[in-house]
N, C-alpha and C positions, 0 to 999 in steps of 0.2 A: 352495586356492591363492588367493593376490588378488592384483590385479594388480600390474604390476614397480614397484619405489619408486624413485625419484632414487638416484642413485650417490652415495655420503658423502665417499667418499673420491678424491685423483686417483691413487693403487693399486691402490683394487677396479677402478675405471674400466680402468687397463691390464690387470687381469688378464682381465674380461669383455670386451673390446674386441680380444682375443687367441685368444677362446674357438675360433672358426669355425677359425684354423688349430690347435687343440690338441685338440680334443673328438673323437675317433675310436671308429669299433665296435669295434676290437678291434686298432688299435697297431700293423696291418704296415707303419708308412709313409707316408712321404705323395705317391706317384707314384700316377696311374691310368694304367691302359692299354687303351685297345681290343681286345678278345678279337678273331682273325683267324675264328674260328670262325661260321661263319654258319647257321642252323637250316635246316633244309630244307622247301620247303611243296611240298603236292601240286601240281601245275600244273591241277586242276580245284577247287578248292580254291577258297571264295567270303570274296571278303576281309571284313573289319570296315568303318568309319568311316574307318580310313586304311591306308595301304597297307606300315607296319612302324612297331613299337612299342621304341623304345629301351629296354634294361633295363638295371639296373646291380647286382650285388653281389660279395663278395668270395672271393678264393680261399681259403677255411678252413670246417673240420665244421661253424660255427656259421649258416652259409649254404648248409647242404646241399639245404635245399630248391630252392632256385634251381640249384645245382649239376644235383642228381639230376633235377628239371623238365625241363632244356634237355637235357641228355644222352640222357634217358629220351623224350624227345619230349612227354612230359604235356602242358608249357604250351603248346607249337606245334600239341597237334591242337587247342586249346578255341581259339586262335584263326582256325583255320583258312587261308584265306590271307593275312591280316596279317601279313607275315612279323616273327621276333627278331630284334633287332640286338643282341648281347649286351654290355655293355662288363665288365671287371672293373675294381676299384678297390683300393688298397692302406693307404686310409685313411678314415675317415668325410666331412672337412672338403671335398675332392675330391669326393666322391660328393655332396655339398649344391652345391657350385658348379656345376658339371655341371647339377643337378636347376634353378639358377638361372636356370641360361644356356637352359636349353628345351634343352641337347644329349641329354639326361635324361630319360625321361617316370614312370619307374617305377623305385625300388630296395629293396633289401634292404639294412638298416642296422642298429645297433646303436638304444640309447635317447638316450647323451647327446649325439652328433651331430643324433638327431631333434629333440632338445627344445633345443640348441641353436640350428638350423635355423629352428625356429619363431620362437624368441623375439626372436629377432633382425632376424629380415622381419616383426615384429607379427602375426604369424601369419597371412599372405598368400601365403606359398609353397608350403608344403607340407601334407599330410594324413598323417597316419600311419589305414590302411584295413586292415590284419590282422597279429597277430601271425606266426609261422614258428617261434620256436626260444626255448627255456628251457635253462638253467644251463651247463654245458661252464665253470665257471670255479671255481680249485683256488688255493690257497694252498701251492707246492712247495715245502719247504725243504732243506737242509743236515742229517740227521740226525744227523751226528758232530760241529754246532754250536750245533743245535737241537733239543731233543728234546718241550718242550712248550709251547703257546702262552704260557706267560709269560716263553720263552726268547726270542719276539720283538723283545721291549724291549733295542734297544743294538744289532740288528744289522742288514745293510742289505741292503734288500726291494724287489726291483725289481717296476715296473709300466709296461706300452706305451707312457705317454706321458703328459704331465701330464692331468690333467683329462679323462683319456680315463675308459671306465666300468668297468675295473678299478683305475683311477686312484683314483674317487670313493670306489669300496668297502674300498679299503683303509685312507683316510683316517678314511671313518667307524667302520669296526672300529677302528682305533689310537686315536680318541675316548672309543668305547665303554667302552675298557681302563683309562681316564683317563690317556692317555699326551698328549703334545704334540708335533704336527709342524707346522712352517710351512710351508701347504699350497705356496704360490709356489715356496720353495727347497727343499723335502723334508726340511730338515733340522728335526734335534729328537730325542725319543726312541726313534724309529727313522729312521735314513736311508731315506728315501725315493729310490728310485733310477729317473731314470725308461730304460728301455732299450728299444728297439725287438726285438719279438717273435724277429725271425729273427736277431738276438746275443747272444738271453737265454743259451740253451744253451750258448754258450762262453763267455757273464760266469761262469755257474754253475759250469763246469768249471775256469775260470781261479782261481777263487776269491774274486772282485770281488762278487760277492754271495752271499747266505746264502740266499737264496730269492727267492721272485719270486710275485705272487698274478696269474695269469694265465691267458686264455683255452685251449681246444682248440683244435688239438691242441698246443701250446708248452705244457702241463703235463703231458702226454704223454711228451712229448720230455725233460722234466725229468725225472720218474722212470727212461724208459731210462739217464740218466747219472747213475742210482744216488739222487735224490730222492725225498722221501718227502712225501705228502699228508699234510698237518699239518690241513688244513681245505677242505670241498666250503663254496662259498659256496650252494648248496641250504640247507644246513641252518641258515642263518642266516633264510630266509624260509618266511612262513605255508605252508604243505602244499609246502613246497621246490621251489617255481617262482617265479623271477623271468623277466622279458623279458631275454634278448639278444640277440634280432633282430626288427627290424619290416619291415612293408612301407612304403613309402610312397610317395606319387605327385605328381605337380605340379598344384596345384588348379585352373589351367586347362584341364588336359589332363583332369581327371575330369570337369571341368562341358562338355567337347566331345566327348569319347569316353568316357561312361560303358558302352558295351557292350565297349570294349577292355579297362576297368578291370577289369569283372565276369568278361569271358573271363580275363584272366592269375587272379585269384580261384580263377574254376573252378578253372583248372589248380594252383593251390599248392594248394587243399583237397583235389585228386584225388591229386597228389603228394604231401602225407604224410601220405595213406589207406596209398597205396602204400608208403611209406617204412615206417612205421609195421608193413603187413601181412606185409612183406619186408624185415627188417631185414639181414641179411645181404647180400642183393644190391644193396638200396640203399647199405648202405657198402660193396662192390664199385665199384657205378655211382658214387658222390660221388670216390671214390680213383680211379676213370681219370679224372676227369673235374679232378680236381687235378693228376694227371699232364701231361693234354691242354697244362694251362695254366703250370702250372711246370715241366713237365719230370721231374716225379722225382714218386713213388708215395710214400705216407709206406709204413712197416715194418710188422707188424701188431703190434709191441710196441707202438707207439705211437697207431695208428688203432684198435684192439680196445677199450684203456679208455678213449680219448676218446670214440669214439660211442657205448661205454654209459652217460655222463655227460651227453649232450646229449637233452632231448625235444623233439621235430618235433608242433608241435600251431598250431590255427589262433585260439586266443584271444591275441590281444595282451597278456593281464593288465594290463590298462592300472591299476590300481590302484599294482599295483607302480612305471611308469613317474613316478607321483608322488612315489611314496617315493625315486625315486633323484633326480628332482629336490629334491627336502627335502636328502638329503645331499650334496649338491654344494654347495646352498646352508650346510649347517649348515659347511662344507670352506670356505669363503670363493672357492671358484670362480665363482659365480652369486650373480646378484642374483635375489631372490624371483618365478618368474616366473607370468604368467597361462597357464595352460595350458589353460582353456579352448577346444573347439572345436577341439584338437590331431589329436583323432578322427574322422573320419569311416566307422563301422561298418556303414551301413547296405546298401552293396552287399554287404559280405561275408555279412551274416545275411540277405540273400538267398538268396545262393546255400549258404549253411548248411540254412536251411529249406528248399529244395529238394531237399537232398540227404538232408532226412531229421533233419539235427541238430541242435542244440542252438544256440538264437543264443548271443550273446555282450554284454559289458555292457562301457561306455566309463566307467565310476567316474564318470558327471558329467565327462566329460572332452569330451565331444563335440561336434559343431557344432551348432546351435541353428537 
């Protein structure tokens, strides 16, 4: 990567000047909302550095770890009496502002909110400190409109939102094909559609799109209404893990409360041991814990194949995190950015080595 070049154009200018409200983890939206739910600490219980650590991530499988952590108690007993202040968030750009404003100390995100986050504060805000979560993201289509990936070309293919990270991957698969879409208005040889998650399912049933390349569980939800997996975006990457979810923290808040930092660590690494050792109970635990917050349990037509599509693991694959900023850029979303120093790894392969495993590698991506 080297560092951002002058803006050429006064349209790339708006398109990257636009980024922070369009770059989401995963499309639900752009409200957040304070979780009501508060974690419980023992009352003998010997606090940290400060006396409750804001968190933030989102209501879906692809943030299960944080789900099943707070539910399951993991990340509340490593901190002890530090109490969780949990918030959720319905969209990435919200989650970075938040993380701006200090109301924020710690979240769970996607990549292209992370890396646009960074690039945009000169990489002064934030740290991306461990990965959480790998693939959960499907290309659903229309089978009685499409039946094989060069049926895509002519039809229209919804995504969360522009420039979001199944935004980016669509873009650059439709490249791949040597097709043509203007990334700005989606149009071209396939209509790019951009739709928020929770209307995908009745664009799909209305018949306003033909498919949709989308996160878990909304590709889920697509097959229950009769859509068919044309394409696991796994299998488009090296040994079929990419990032889509990080951790990330506010880099004041790591250089004052680095034993806060390392305790929430702890707990996501002990969470999905757990997760991981208990698949079953943990998507139990992650599905009340959806309910808690939306109201409504997903089905197990729909929770069954999405959590066997997602892996809960603690390497960031930060390699990948560059390749998906390369395709945003090659998308005309992003200007080339320095991603240097994005990483800060070195708590979490602490508490990796301690626990016995395996550190982990920042691709040259880390603070210096």
């Amino acid at each position: 990567m080297s560092a951002a070049r002058p803006l050429n154009t006064l349209r790339t200018f708006a398109v990257v000047a636009a980024l922070p409200l369009l770059l989401t983890a995963c499309g639900y939206g752009a409200e957040s909302t304070d979780s009501d739910k508060q974690t419980e600490v023992a009352a003998d219980a010997k606090k940290l550095s400060v006396d409750e650590v804001n968190i933030g991530y989102f209501p879906n499988l692809t943030h299960a770890t944080a789900l099943v952590g707070i539910q399951e108690g993991l990340l509340q007993k490593e901190l002890g009496g530090t109490k969780i202040t949990p918030s959720t968030f319905n969209a990435g750009p919200s989650e970075i502002e938040a993380l701006n404003s200090g109301s924020l100390d710690i979240g769970w995100i996607g990549p292209s909110p992370a890396i646009n986050g960074y690039t945009k504060a000169a990489g002064k805000n934030l740290r991306i400190i461990s990965g959480s979560a790998s693939g959960g993201v499907k290309l659903v289509v229309n089978p009685d409109k499409i039946k094989s990936l060069k049926d895509v070309k002519g039809k229209n293919i919804a995504t969360p939102q522009l420039g979001n990270t199944q935004d980016v991957a669509l873009l650059n698969w439709i490249s791949e094909q040597g097709w043509k879409v203007d990334a700005e208005s989606g149009k071209g040889d396939v209509s790019v559609v951009r739709t928020d998650n929770k209307i995908t399912p009745d664009a799909y049933k209305s018949g306003s799109i033909d498919g949709a390349w989308v996160p878990e569980p909304t590709a889920s939800k697509l097959v229950a209404e009769g859509g068919k997996v044309l394409l696991d975006e796994a299998d488009l990457w090296p040994d079929k893990k990419f990032v889509i979810t990080n951790i990330i923290v506010r880099q004041d808040f790591l250089k004052k409360h680095p034993d806060v930092v390392e305790a929430v660590l702890r707990g996501s690494v002990k969470t999905n041991e757990w997760i991981n050792a208990n698949p079953d109970k943990a998507k139990a635990s992650a599905n009340e814990a959806l309910k808690e917050l939306s109201g409504k349990a997903l089905p197990a037509e729909v929770i069954d194949p999405a959590w066997k599509s997602i892996t809960f693991l603690d390497d960031p694959l930060a390699a990948t995190l560059g390749t998906e900023a390369e395709h945003a850029v090659k998308a005309g979303l992003l200007e080339e950015p320095d991603l240097k120093g994005i990483y800060d790894l070195a708590p979490l392969n602490k508490v990796l080595k301690a626990d016995g495993k395996d550190e982990v590698d920042d691709a040259g991506l880390g603070v210096q």
